[in-house]
C-alpha positions in Angstrom: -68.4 -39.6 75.0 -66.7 -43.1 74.3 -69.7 -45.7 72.7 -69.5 -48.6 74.4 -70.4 -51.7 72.5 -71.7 -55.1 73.2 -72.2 -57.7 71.0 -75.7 -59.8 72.1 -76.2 -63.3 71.2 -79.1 -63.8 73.2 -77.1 -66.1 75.7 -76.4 -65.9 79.2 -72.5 -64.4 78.8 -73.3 -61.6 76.7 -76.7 -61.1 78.4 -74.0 -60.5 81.3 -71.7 -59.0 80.2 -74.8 -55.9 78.8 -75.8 -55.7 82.2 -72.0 -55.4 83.8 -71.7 -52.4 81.4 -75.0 -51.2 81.7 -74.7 -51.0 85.6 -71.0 -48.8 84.9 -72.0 -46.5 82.3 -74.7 -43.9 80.9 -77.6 -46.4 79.2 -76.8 -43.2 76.4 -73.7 -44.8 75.5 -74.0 -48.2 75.4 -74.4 -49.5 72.3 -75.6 -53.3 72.4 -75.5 -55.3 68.7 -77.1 -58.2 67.4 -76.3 -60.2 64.1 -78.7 -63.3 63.1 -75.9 -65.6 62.9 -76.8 -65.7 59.2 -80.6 -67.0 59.9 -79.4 -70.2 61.7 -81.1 -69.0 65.5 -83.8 -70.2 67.0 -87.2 -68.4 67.1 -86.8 -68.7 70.8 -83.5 -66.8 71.1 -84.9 -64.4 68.2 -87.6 -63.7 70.7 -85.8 -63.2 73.8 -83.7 -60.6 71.9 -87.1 -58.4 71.3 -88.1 -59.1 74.6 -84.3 -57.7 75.8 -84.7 -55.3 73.5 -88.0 -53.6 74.2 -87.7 -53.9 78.5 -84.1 -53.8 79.3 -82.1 -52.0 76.3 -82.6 -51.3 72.6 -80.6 -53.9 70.7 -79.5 -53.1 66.9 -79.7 -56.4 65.0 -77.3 -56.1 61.8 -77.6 -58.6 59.0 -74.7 -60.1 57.8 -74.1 -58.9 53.8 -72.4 -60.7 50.9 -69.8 -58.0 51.2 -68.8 -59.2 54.6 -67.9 -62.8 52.7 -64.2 -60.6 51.7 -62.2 -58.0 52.7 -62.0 -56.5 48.7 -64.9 -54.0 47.6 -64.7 -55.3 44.4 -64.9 -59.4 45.2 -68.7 -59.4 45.8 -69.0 -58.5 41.9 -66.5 -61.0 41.3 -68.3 -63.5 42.4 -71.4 -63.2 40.9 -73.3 -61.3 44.0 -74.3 -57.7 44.8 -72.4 -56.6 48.0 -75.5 -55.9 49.6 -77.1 -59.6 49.2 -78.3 -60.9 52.5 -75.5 -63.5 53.8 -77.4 -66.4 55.0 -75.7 -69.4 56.6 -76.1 -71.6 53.5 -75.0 -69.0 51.6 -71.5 -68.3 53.4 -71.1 -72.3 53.2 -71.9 -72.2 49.7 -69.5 -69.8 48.4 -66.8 -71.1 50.9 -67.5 -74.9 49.5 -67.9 -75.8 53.1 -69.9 -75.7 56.5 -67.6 -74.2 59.4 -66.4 -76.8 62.1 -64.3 -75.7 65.1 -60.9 -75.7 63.6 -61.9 -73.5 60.8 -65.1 -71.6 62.5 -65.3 -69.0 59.8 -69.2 -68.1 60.8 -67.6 -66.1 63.6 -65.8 -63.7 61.5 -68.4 -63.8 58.4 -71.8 -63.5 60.5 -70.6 -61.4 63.5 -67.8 -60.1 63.6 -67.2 -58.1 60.3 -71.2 -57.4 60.1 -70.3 -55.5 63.7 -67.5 -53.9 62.2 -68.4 -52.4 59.2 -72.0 -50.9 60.8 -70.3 -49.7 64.1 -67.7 -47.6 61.8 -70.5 -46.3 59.5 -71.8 -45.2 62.9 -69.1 -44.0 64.5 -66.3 -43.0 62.5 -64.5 -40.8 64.6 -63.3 -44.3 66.3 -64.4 -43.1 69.8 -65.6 -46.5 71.1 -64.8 -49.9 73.0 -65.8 -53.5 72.8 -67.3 -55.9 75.5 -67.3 -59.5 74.9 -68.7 -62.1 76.7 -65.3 -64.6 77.1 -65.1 -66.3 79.8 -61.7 -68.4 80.7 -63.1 -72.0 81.6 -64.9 -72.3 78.7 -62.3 -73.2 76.6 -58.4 -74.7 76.8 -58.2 -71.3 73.9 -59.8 -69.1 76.2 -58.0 -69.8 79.7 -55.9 -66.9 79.5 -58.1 -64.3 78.6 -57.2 -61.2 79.7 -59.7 -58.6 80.8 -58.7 -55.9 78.5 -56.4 -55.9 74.9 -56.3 -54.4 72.4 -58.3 -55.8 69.3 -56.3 -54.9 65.8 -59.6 -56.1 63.8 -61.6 -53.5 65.3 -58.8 -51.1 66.1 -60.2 -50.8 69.2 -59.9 -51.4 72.7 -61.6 -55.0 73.6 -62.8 -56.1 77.2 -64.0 -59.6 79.2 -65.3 -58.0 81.9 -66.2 -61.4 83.0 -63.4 -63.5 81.6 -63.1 -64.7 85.5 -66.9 -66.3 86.0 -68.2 -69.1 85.6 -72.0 -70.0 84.1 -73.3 -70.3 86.9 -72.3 -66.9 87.9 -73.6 -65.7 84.9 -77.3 -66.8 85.3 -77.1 -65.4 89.0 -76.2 -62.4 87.9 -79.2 -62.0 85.2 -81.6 -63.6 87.6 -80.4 -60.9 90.4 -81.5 -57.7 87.6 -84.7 -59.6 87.3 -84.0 -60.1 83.5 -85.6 -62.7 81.5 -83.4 -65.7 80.4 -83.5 -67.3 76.8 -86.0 -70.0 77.5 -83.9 -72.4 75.7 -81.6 -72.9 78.5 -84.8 -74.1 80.5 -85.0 -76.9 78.2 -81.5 -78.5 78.5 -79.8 -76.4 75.8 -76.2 -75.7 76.4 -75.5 -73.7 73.4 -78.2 -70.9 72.3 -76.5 -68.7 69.9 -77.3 -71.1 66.7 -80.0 -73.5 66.4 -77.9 -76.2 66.3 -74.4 -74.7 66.6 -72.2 -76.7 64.6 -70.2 -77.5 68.2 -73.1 -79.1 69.5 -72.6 -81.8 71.6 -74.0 -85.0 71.4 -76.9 -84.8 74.0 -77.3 -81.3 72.4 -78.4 -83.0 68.7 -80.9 -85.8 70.8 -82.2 -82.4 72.3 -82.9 -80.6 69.0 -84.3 -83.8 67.7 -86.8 -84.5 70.2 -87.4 -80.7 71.0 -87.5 -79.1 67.6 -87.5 -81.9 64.9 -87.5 -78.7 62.6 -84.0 -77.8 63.4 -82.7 -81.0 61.8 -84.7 -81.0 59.3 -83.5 -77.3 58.8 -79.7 -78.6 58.7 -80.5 -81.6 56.2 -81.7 -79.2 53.4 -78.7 -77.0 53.6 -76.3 -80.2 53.9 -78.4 -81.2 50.1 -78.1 -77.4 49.3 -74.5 -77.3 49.9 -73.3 -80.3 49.0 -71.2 -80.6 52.6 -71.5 -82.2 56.1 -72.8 -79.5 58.5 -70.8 -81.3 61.2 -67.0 -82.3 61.0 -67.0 -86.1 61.5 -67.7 -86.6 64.9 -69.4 -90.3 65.0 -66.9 -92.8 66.1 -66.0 -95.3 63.1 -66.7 -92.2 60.4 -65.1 -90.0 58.6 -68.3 -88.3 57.2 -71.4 -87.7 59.2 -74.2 -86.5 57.4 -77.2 -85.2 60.1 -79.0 -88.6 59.8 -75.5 -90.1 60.8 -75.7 -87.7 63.6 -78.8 -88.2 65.0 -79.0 -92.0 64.9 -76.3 -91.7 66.8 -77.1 -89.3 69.1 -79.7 -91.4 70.3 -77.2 -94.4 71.4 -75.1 -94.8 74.8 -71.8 -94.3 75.8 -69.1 -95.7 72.7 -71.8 -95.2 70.4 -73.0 -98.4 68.7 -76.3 -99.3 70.7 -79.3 -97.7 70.8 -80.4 -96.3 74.4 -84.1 -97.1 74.8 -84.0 -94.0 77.9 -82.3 -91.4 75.8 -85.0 -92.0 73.2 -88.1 -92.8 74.6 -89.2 -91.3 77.5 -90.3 -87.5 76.5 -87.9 -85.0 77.5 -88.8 -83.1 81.1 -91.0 -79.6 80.9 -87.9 -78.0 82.2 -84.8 -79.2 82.2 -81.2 -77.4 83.5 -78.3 -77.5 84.8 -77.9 -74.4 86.0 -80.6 -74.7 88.2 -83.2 -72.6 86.4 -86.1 -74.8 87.0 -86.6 -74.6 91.1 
């Protein structure tokens, strides 16, 4: 029978788009996959994938390799690495001189999608399988015409968006309405779960990290001194390199970014906070 695989993050679209395909098809074949994003998620989002994992449906969590970094067997060796070396996040900025940024977001292809690829084929090689993605068409000016179903040379595959036409909001509905548990982080104002912080963040999602998990900046201004790189493309108005402490001073100012807002820092952030309306 054809293996249906999903690709988990541990957000709310591919949390969706699991249940869409485990509602249509035999929980035997459906195949759901995890990849660390190199090391750079939160414990909270590594901990919601367990829970999904032990009381919904096993998840496989695949760790990115240095051999992943190239399409070449032989360039791992080349490069001074075994192919089986763990890929971390630093490490795949490292040895590409860079952090990712959203013009050039490399950490898709290097931490998910070729970790996915190579394990699914040792898995299944006689090809019989499908992908489900979580793309949905309003979340991007790229992703407005998503279609539900094309096919995918990379994985030489068949690739669907089952729910290419809904919105968030739809999404957490949908997840609430299966009586799943939702990554807690989107109960504390997080936007973006997948990485702890995503190198998209936006700027109330850097004051968020700072105030909520200090740690995560801190995580991001040793591999900024590791690498030798800005984790964020220049982003601060009047800059055209932002290290993190660039970044989080001004995360913390109002609208054109030059004063300090005394709101946005001082008063601690809510219990729960979302948009979505996940705390009534």
């Amino acid at each position: 029978m054809t293996k249906r695989i999903v690709g988990f993050s541990g957000g709310i679209d591919s949390q969706a788009v699991a249940g869409w395909v485990l509602n249509r098809y035999d929980k035997q074949d459906v195949v759901i996959v995890n990849t660390d994003a190199g090391g750079n998620e939160h414990p909270m989002t590594t901990e919601h994938i367990a829970w999904y994992s032990e009381n919904v449906h096993p998840v496989n969590t695949i760790p990115a390799i240095v051999a992943d970094m190239w399409e070449g067997e032989d360039q791992p060796e080349k490069h001074g690495f075994q192919p089986t070396d763990v890929l971390t996040f630093p490490l795949m900025s490292t040895i590409k001189g860079r952090f990712p940024s959203r013009r050039a977001q490399f950490c898709t292809e290097k931490l998910k999608l070729r970790p996915v690829r190579r394990w699914v084929q040792a898995q299944f090689p006689d090809g019989d399988y499908e992908y489900y993605a979580g793309v949905r068409r309003d979340e991007s000016e790229r992703r407005k015409t998503t279609p539900f179903t094309e096919f995918d040379a990379f994985y030489d595959a068949y690739r669907h968006h089952p729910i290419a036409d809904w919105t968030k909001r739809m999404c957490f509905d949908f997840i609430k309405s299966r009586g799943e548990q939702i990554n807690p982080l989107y109960t504390l104002g997080f936007n973006r779960v997948g990485c702890a912080p995503c190198i998209n963040s936006s700027k109330d999602d850097v004051l968020n990290w700072l105030r909520r998990f200090p740690e995560m900046i801190d995580k991001v201004r040793g591999w900024e001194q590791q690498v030798g790189r800005t984790y964020f493309a220049p982003i601060v108005p009047g800059m055209e390199i932002n290290f993190i402490d660039d970044i989080v001073r001004w995360s913390q100012t109002s609208r054109g970014g030059r004063q300090v807002d005394l709101l946005r820092v001082v008063n601690d952030p809510p219990s729960c906070e979302s948009q979505y309306g996940l705390c009534e």
